[in-house]
C-alpha positions as a printed NumPy array, in Angstrom:
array([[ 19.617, -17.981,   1.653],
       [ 17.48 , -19.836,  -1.039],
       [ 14.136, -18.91 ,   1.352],
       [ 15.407, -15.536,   1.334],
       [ 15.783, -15.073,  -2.613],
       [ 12.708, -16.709,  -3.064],
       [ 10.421, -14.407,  -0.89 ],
       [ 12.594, -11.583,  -2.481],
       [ 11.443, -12.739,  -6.65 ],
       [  7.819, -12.736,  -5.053],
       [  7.962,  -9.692,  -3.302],
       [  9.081,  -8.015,  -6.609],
       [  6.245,  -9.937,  -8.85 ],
       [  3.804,  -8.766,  -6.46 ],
       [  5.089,  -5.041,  -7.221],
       [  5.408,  -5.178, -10.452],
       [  1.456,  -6.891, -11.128],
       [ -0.018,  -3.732, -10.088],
       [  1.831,  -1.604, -11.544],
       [  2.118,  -2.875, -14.783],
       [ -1.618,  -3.446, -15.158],
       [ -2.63 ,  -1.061, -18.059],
       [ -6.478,  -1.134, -16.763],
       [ -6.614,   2.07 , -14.045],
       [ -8.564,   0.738, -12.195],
       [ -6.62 ,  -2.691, -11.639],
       [ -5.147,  -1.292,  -8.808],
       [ -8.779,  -0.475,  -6.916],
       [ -9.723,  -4.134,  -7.189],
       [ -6.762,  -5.149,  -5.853],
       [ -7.111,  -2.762,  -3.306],
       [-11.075,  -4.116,  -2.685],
       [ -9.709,  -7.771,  -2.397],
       [ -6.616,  -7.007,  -0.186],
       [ -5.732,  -9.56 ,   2.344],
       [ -5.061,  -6.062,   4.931],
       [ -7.221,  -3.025,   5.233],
       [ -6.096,  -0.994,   8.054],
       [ -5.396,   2.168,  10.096],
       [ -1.813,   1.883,  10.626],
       [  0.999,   3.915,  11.759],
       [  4.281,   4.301,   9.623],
       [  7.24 ,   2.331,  12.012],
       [  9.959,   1.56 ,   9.764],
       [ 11.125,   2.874,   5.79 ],
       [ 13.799,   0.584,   4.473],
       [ 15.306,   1.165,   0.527],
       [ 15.508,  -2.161,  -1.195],
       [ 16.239,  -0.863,  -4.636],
       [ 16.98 ,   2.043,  -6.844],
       [ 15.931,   2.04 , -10.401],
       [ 15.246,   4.165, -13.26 ],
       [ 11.017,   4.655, -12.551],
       [ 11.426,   4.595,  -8.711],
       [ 13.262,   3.387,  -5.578],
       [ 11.678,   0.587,  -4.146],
       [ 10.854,   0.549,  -0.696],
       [  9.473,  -2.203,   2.396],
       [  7.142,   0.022,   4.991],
       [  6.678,  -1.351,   7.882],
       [  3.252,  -0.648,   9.355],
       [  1.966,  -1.2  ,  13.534],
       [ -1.379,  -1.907,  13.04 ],
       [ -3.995,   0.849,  15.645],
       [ -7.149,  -0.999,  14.033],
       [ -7.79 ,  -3.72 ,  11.084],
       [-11.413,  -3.605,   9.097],
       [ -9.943,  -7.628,   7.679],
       [ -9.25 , -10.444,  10.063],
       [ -6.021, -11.88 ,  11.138],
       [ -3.735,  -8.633,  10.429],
       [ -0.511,  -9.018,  12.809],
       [  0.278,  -6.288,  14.947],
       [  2.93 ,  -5.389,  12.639],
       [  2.822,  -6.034,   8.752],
       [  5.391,  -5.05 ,   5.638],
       [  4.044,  -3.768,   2.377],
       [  6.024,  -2.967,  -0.681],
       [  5.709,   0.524,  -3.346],
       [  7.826,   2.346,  -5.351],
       [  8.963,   6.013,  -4.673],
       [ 10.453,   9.217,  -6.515],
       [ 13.554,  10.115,  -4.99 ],
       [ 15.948,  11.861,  -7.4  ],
       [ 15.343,  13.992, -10.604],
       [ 16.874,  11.279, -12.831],
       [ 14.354,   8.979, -11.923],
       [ 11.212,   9.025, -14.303],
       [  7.857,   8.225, -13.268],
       [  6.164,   5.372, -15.329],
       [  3.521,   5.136, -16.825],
       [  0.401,   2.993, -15.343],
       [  2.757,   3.102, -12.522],
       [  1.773,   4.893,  -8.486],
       [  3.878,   6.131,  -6.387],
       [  3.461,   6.574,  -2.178],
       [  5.387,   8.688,   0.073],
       [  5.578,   7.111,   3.425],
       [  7.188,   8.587,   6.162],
       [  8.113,   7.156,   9.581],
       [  5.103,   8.233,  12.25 ],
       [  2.756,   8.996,   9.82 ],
       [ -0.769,   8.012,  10.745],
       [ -2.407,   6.296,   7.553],
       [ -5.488,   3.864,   6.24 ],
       [ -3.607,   1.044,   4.118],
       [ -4.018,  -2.153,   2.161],
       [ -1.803,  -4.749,   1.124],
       [ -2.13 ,  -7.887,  -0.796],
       [ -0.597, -10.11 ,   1.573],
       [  2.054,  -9.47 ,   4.386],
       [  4.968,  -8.478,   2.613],
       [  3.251,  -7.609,  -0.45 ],
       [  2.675,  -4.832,  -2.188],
       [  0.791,  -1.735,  -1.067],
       [ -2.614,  -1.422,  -2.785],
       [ -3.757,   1.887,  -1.163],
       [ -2.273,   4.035,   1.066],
       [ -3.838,   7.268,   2.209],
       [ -3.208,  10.021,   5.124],
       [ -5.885,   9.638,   7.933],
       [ -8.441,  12.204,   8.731],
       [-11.006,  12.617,  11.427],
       [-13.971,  11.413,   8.509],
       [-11.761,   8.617,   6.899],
       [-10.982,   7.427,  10.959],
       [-14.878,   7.368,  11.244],
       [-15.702,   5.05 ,   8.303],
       [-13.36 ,   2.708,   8.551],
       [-13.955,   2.107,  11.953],
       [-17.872,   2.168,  12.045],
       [-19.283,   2.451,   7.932],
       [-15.701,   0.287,   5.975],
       [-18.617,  -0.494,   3.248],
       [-18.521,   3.109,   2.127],
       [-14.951,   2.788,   1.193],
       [-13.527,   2.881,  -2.195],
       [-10.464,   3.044,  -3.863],
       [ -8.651,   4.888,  -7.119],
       [ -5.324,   5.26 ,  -8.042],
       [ -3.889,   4.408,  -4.772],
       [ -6.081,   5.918,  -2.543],
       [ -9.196,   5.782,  -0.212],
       [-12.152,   7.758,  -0.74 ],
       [-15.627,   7.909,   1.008],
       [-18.617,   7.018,  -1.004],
       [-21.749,   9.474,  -0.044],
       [-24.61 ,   7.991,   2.124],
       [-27.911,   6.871,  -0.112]])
């Protein structure tokens, strides 16, 4: 039980870093030094918490193809959601909507983490992160392809 309330106070610290950073682009460095970079499919939403500026949410992920070593077949991120109309978005703060089979390029700090990036594959994102991941950047919460030189 004491293991389990442990890993729950980090889980929530590891939240709460990124989005309480006031620098907009804190979030894309954590992104860049993310433990996991992959294409992953939605498996599993789970509600941990509702608050005031978001419900708080664990995603589990089944990895289809990892650009960072050592990435389990499955892996858990954390981020915060808008659910209801008296919930008010923050500010500093992103929000993701993940949904259960949805096909997506992620990152996370560290299994169990939080989420860093999460954005919807495509046939050109697909492409780069499997064959060009240095032409990958990252704002607000999402990935974006840098042009060739």
């Amino acid at each position: 039980m004491k293991i389990r309330t442990l890993l729950s106070i980090l889980f929530l610290l590891a939240l709460v870093l990124p989005a309480r950073a006031q620098d907009p682009d804190y979030l894309s460095i954590m992104a860049h030094e993310s433990e996991i970079k992959a294409i992953a499919t939605v498996s599993k939403v789970q509600v941990m918490a509702n608050n005031a500026d978001g419900t708080l949410k664990n995603v589990t992920f089944k990895k289809i193809y990892a650009i960072t070593p050592y990435v389990a077949d499955t892996f858990v991120g954390g981020c915060k959601t808008l659910e209801s109309n008296w919930q008010k978005r923050a500010e500093g703060m992103i929000y993701f909507k993940p949904k259960p089979g949805q096909k997506v390029f992620v990152t996370v700090t560290t299994n169990g983490g939080a989420i860093t990036s999460f954005t919807p594959l495509n046939a050109a994102l697909d492409h780069v992160v499997r064959n060009e991941p240095y032409r990958l950047t990252y704002s607000h919460g999402r990935a974006s392809i840098l042009p060739r030189d």
